[in-house]
ZAMARGU-4260 file (C-alpha; in steps of 0.2 Angstrom, whole numbers, plus 5000, padded with zeros to 4 digits):
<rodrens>
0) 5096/5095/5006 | 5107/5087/5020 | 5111/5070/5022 | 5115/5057/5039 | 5123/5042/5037
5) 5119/5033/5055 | 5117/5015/5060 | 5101/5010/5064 | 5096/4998/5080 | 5082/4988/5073
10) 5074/4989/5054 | 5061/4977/5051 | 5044/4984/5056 | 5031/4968/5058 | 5013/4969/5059
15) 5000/4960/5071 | 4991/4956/5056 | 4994/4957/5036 | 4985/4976/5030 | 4971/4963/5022
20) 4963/4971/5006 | 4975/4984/5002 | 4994/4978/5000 | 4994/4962/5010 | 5009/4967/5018
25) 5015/4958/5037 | 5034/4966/5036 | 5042/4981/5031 | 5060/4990/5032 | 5067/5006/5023
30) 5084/5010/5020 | 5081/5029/5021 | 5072/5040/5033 | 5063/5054/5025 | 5058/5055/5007
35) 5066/5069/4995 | 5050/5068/4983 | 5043/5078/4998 | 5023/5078/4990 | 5013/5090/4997
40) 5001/5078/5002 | 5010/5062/5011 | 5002/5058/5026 | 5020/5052/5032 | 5021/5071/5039
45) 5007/5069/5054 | 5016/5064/5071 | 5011/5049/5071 | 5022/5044/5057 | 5034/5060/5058
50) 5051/5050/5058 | 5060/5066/5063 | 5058/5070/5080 | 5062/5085/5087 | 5063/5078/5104
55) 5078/5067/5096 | 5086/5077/5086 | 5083/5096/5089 | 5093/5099/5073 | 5076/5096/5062
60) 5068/5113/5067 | 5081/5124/5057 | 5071/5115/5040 | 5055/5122/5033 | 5050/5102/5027
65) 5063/5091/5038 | 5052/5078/5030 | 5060/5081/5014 | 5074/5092/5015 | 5082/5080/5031
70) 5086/5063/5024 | 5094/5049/5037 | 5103/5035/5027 | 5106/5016/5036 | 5121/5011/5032
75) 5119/4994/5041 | 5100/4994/5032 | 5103/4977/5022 | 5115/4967/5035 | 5102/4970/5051
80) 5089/4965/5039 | 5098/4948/5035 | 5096/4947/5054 | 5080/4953/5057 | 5071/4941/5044
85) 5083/4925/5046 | 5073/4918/5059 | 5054/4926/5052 | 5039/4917/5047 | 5037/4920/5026
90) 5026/4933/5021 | 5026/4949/5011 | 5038/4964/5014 | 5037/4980/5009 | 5052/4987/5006
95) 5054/5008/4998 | 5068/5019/4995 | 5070/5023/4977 | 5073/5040/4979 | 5087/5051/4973
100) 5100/5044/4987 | 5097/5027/4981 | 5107/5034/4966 | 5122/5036/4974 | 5120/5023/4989
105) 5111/5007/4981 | 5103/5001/4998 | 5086/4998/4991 | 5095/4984/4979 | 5104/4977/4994
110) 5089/4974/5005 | 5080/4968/4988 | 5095/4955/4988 | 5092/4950/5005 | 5074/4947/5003
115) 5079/4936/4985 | 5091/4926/4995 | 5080/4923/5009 | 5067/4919/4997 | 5054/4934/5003
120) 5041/4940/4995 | 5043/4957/4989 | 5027/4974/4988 | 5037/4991/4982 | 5027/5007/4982
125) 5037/5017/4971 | 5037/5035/4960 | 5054/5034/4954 | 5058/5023/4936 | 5075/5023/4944
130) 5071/5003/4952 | 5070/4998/4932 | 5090/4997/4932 | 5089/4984/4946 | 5077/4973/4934
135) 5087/4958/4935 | 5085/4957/4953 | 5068/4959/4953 | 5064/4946/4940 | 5072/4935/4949
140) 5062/4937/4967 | 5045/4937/4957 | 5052/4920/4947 | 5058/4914/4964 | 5042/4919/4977
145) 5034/4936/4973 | 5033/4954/4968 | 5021/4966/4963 | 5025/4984/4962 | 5013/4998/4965
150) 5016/5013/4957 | 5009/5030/4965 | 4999/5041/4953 | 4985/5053/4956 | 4983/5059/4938
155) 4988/5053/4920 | 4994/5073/4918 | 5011/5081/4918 | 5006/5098/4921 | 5008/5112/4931
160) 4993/5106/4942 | 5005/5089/4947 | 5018/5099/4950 | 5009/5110/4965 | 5008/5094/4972
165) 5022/5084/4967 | 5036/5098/4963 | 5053/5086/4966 | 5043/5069/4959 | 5047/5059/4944
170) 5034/5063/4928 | 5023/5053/4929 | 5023/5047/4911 | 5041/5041/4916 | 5029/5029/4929
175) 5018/5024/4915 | 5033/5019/4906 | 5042/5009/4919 | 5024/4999/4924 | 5025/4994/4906
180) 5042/4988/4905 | 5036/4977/4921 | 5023/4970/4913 | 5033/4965/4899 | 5044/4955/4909
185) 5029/4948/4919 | 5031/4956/4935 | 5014/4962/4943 | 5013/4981/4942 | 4997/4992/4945
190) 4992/5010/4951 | 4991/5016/4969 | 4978/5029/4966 | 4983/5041/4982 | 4977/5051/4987
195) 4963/5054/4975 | 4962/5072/4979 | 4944/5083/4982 | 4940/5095/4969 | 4958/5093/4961
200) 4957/5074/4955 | 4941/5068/4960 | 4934/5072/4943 | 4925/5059/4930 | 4938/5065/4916
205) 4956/5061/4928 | 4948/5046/4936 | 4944/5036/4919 | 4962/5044/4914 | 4972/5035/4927
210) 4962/5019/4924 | 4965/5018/4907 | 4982/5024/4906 | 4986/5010/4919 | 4977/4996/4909
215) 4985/5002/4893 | 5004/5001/4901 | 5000/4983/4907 | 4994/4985/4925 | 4984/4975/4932
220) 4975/4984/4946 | 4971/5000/4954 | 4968/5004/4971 | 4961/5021/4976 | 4959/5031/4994
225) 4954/5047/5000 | 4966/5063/5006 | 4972/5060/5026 | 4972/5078/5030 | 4973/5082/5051
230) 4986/5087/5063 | 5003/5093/5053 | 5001/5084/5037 | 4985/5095/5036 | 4994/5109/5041
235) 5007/5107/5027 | 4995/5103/5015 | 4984/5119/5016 | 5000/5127/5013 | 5001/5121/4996
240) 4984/5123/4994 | 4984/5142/4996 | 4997/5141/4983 | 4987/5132/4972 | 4970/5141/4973
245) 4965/5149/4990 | 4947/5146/4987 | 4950/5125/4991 | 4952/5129/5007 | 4934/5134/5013
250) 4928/5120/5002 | 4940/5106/5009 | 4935/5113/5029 | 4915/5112/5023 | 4920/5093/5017
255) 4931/5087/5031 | 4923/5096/5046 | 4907/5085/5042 | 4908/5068/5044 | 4892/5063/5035
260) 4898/5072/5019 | 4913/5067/5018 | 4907/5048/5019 | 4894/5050/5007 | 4909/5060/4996
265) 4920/5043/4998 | 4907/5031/4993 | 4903/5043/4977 | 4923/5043/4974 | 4926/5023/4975
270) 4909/5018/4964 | 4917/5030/4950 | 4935/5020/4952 | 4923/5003/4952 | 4914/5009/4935
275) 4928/5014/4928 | 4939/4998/4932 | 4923/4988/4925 | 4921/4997/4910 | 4942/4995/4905
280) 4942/4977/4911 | 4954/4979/4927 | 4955/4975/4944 | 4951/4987/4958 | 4960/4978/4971
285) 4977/4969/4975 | 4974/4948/4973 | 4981/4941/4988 | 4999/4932/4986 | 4997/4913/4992
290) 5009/4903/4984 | 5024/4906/4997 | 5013/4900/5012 | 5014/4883/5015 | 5001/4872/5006
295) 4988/4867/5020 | 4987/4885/5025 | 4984/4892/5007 | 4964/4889/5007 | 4965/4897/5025
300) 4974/4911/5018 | 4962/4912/5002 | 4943/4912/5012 | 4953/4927/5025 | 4956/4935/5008
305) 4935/4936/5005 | 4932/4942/5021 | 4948/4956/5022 | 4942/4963/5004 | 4925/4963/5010
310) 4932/4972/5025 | 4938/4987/5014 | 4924/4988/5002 | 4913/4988/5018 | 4925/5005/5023
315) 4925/5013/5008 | 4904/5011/5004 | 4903/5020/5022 | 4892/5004/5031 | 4908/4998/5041
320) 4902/4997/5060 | 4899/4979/5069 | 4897/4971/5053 | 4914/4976/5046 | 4922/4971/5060
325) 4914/4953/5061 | 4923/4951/5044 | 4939/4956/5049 | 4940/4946/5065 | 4936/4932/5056
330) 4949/4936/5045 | 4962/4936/5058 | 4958/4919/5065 | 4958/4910/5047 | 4975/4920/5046
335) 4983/4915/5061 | 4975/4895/5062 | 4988/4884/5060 | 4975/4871/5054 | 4969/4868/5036
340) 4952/4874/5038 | 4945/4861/5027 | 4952/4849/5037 | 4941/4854/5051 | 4926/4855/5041
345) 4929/4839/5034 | 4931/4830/5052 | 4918/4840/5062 | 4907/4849/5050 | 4900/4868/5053
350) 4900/4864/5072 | 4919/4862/5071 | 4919/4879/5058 | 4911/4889/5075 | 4925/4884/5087
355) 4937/4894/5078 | 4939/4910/5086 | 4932/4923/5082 | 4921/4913/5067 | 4901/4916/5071
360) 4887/4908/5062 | 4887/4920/5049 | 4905/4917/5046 | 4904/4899/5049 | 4890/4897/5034
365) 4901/4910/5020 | 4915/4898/5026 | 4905/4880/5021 | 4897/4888/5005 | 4915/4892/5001
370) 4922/4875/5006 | 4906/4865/4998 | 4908/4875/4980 | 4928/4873/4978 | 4925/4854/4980
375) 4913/4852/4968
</rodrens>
């Protein structure tokens, strides 16, 4: 393992738009680059996320896994974020780094005090139960705006299996404990089931497992996706795989190499999670945050969160295409009106509603219905 401590130029990452269904995030900022976890199957590893760049820093191409085995630490992480958020709009940051580095540096905390002190609301997506000794400073951001911790797990299991895939990553009974000891002190905490993977963890048996296991430790939620797996990620992956069990790999190029069967295996994977969450009474999503926005833009906030969790079942069911993207347009104009919504019903009715950009009839109609019902 070799370690860089460097300062960094900028650190906050800001969206266009909030990741609407999935972890409502609009900011993010990391105090390390690179992940000594290293799981086989982080899509982090494909160019387009590679944070090592061999054009940058040639030194990267003397380690099998920079990704893992070459990790850069900002030393400056917690004051440039001061800066970076001092002047920002209010919304929800994710902030990561709970990794073995933290044990010795501690920027994670730092940058969790910023976001306390400027009073932002807080999304971890953690493995380590190391972020349990910083409890104090997480009760107080989720007593003070907001935090929900999602823990990532793809099976309830700490067998040799897991460890073909997660070989330097905490046990994940060790996860299980630390959600509970968040539920306890009434910090939201669920299961960040990715990536459920084909043939490996796609089965009825580990499904129901992780569900269970995440309501019985006082999660409230679990959100699933499928594998990323092209360019180097893919690469990296196979590697494990043919470690694992050669046979995988003709089965996961059959699955991937057709689009139409790898749809129709997503759908099959997410109505499984759906029926499972049913039957052990938990969510299968992330409820939107609202209480940090200001008040006239909460019910704005509240109908885009409809249309951006529609949105994502719409992508996980496979029917996406024109009427997906009629749902997250109009998701993006309730988002970014600086009007209350009801407001304009109120004064100009559904004509008003169809102004909007990006709001068509169709919209416009799910928009009164909604208005119409929390009124009466």
């Amino acid at each position: 393992m070799t370690y860089k401590i460097y300062k960094t130029k900028t650190i906050l990452n800001i969206q266009k738009h909030v990741d609407g269904g999935w972890f409502w995030v609009k900011y993010s900022a990391y105090p390390y680059t690179g992940c000594e976890y290293g799981c086989e199957y982080c899509y982090s590893r494909d160019e387009k996320y590679n944070p090592h760049k061999a054009s940058r820093e040639p030194e990267v191409l003397k380690f099998e896994d920079p990704f893992s085995e070459y990790i850069k630490i900002k030393e400056n992480a917690s004051e440039l974020l001061k800066k970076e958020l001092k002047n920002k709009l209010r919304d929800l940051i994710y902030i990561d780094g709970y990794q073995t580095v933290e044990t010795k540096y501690r920027y994670a905390r730092k940058m969790l005090e910023v976001c306390l002190d400027l009073n932002f609301p807080v999304f971890l997506n953690e493995k380590s139960p190391m972020l349990i000794r910083d409890m104090d400073i997480l009760k107080k951001i989720n007593e003070k705006s907001y935090l929900n911790v999602g823990w990532s797990i793809i099976t309830s299991r700490d067998d040799e299996t897991r460890l073909a895939f997660e070989p330097k990553a905490p046990p994940v009974s060790a996860r299980f404990k630390a959600m509970h000891q968040l539920a306890e002190n009434k910090i939201m905490a669920g299961t960040v089931f990715m990536p459920i993977l084909p043939f490996i963890y796609d089965d009825e048996r580990n499904i129901e497992e992780v569900i269970k296991k995440t309501k019985d430790c006082g999660g409230q939620y679990v959100l699933d996706a499928g594998l990323t797996l092209w360019g180097y990620c893919k690469t990296h992956f196979y590697k494990a795989l043919k470690k694992y069990d050669s046979s995988l790999i003709a089965k996961y190029d059959r699955l991937y190499e057709n689009k139409q069967a790898l749809g129709e295996y997503t759908v099959r994977l997410h109505q499984s999670v759906l029926k499972y969450c049913k039957k052990h009474n938990i969510m299968s999503y992330i409820p939107r945050p609202l209480k940090f926005y200001p008040e006239k833009l909460q019910i704005n906030k509240k109908i885009a969160e409809i249309f951006y969790l529609e949105v994502r079942e719409l992508q996980l069911s496979g029917e996406g295409g024109y009427k997906e993207w009629a749902y997250r347009k109009a998701a993006w104009s309730l988002d970014d009106l600086e009007e209350n919504v009801w407001e304009i019903f109120k004064n100009k009715g559904i004509d008003g509603l169809m102004q909007i950009k990006g709001i068509g009839t169709s919209m416009a109609k799910q928009i009164e219905e909604f208005l119409k019902a929390g009124k009466n």
